[in-house]
C-alpha positions, 0 to 999 in steps of 0.5 A: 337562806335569804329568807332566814337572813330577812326574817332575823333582820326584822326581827331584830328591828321589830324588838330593837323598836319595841325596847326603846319606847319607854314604859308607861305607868298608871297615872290614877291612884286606886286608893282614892275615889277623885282625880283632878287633871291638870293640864300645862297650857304653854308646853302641853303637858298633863297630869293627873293627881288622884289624891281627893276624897269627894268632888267638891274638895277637887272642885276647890283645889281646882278652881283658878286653874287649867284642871278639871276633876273626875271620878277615878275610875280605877277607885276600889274601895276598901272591903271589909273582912269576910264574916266567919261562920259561927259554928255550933259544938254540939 
């Protein structure tokens, strides 16, 4: 019975610690083939902003500040529609 008890016990902190952490989302925007990372130098905080379409357009909006860009490695490019097999009628 003990052992039941115990096994309950941790269980129950085990999930109770595993909730409480919140979720993280996916910070790279796969519609876009850039991402510039801005880093927050008096309070350390970062984030990245993949909303460019060549590097040197990061590269610009970057200059001046604590960022540097990098290619998005979550970027799928658009895929063309699947040709359709022409079919003879004979």
């Amino acid at each position: 019975m003990r052992v039941l008890t115990w096994s309950a016990f941790v269980l129950a902190l085990t999930m109770g610690s595993a909730l409480s952490v919140p979720a993280q989302a996916q910070a790279y925007d796969p519609r876009y083939p850039v991402c510039m990372k801005v880093y927050e130098g008096r309070w350390g905080g970062e984030w990245i902003d993949c909303s460019y379409t060549s590097l040197p357009q990061c590269r610009a909006t970057a200059s001046g500040r604590a960022a540097m860009c990098d290619l998005n490695p979550f970027f799928a490019p658009p895929q063309p529609p699947p040709r359709r097999a022409h079919r003879r009628h004979r």
